[in-house]
N, C-alpha and C positions, 0 to 999 in steps of 0.2 A: 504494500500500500504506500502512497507518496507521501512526503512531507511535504509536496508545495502547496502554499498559501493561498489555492484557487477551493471552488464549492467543494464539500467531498463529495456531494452528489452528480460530479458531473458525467463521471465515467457511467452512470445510470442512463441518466437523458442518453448519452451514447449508445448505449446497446440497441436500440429500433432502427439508426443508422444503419446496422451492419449486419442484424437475423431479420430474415422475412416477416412480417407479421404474422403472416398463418403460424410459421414455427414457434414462436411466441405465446398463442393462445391454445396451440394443440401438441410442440412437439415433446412434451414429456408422455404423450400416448405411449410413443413407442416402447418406454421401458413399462409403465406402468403397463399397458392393454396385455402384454407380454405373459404378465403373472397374473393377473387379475381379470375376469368374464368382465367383471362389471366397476367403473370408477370409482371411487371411495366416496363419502361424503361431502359436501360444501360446506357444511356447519361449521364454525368456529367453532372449538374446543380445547377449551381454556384448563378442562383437568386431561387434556390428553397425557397418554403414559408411551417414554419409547418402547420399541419393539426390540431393536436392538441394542441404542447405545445404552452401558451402564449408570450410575447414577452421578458416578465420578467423571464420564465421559459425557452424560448429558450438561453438567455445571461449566464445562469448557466451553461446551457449543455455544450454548446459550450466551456466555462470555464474547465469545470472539465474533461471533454474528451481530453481537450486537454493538463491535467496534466497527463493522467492516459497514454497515449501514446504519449507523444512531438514528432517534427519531428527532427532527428538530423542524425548523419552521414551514418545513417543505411538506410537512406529513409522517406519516406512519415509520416509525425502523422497523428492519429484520424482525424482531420480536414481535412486535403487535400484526404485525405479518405474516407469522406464521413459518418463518422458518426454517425453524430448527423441527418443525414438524415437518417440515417439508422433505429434509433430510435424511431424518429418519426412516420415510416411507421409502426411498428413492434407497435403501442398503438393503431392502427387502426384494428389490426387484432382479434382471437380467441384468440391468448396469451395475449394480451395489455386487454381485456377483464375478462380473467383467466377465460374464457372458456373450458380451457386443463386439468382441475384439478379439482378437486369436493371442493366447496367454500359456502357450507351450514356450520352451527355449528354442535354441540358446538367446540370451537375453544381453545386450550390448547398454547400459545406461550411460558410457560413454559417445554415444555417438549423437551426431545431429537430430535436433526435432523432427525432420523429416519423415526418420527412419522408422517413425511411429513409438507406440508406447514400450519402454523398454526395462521394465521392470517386474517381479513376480507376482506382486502384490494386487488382487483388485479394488475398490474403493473402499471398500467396506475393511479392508482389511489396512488401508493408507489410512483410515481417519483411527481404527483402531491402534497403530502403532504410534500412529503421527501426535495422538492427545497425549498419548501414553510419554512419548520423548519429548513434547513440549514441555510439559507440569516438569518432567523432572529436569530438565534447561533450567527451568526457571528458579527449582527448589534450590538448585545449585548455586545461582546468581543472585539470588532474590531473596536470600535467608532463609531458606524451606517454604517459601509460600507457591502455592498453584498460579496458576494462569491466572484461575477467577478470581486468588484473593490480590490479584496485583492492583493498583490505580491502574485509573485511565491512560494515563503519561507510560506507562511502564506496558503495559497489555498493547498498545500502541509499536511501543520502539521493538514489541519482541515480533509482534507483527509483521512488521517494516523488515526486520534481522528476517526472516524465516521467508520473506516474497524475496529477498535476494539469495537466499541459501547459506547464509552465515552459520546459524547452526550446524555443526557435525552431528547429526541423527544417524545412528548406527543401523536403525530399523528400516526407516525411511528419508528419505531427500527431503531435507525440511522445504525447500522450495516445490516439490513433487505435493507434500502435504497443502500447501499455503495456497498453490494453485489450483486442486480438487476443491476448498475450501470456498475461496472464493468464487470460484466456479457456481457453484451449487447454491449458495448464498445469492447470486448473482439471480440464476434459475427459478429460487424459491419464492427470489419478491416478484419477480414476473410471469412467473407460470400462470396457467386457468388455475382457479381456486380449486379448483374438483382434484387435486393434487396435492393440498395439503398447506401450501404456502399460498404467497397474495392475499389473505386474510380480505373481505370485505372488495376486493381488487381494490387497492391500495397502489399497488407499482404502478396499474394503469391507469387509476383517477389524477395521481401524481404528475405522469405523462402524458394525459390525454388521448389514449390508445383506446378504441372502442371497443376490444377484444374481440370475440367471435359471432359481431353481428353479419347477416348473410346478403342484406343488401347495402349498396353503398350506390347504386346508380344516380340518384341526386346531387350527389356530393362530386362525381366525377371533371366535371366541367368549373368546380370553383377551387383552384389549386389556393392555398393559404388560408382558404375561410375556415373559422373555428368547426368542429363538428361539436354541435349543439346538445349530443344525447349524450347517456350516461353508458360505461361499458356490458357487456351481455357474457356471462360465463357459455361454455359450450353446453352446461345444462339443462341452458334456459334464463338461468337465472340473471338478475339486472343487479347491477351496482348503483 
């Protein structure tokens, strides 16, 4: 994550530049339709429990989701967004599995991005190891405190250390972890809500992203004019 003194919400606004809308509103199908006949709920669920992460690995999430997007005058954070719920669902699936990508050897971590993913680990198993050598980075540095019990200022700089790969994590590539992280964080405030994150669709009232309404033929002909309506989950449901 950057230290320069521009919005932290900007790399936000940015992401509809660069994913199609449609993918945006539907493409977490693919991992979820995967495992699951039918979508999960839309409900916000505020005692939801994970499935997978433990309780020590849920107190992180929730930590570092909620540096990686705070809630401030723009609207909703990571958290009232849903998440780290989002998260969660998404290790249950084909991807949380790294079922989506061929995960035999031999495996090269030093070579180019190019060459594709090059490590043994699937995500579920990168956030597993990756919390696990955070907390204890920090216990090290930090006078035995976790990740969650650090300040702002400090959950921040380890942040910052771990999206450059400063850390020597023996388990995992702290930079490997940091960018699953964000990643998924990134995912959970924008995804259709029927996926567990986007809470109330939040990422898209924030943006003005109408999500998965099916017509837009009026609109074609006024490039710039506001769209007037309120977003539409793929279940139906209106924000």
């Amino acid at each position: 994550m950057s230290k320069q003194p521009e919005p932290r919400r900007r790399f936000l606004r940015q992401v509809l530049a660069i994913v199609p809308a449609a993918s945006v509103a539907s493409g977490a199908a693919l991992t979820q339709s995967a495992c699951n006949s039918a979508a999960p709920s839309a409900a916000a669920r505020a005692d939801y429990h994970p499935t997978y992460f433990t309780t020590a690995e849920w107190t992180f999430l929730y930590a570092a989701v909620d540096r990686l997007i705070p809630e401030d005058e723009h609207g909703a954070g990571a958290l009232k967004a849903g998440v780290p719920e989002y998260i969660d669902r998404q290790m249950e699936t084909p991807y949380g599995h790294g079922k989506l990508w061929y995960m035999q050897g031999p495996f090269h971590p030093d070579v180019v991005a190019e060459m594709g993913y090059q490590i043994n680990l699937a995500p579920r198993d990168v956030y597993r190891h990756g919390i696990a050598a955070c907390d204890e980075y920090c216990k090290k540095n930090h006078g035995g405190k976790t990740f969650a019990q650090l300040d702002v200022a400090a959950q921040e700089a380890v942040l910052h250390d771990m999206e450059h790969g400063k850390p020597a994590f023996e388990s995992v590539p702290s930079r490997t972890f940091f960018s699953f992280l964000l990643g998924n964080t990134k995912e959970g405030f924008f995804a259709d809500p029927i996926y567990g994150g986007n809470k109330d669709m939040a990422g898209w009232k924030m943006l003005g992203f109408p999500g998965a309404r099916a017509d837009f033929m009026d609109w074609i002909e006024q490039p710039g004019a506001k769209y007037p309506y309120g977003p539409v989950s793929i279940n139906g449901r209106r924000g």
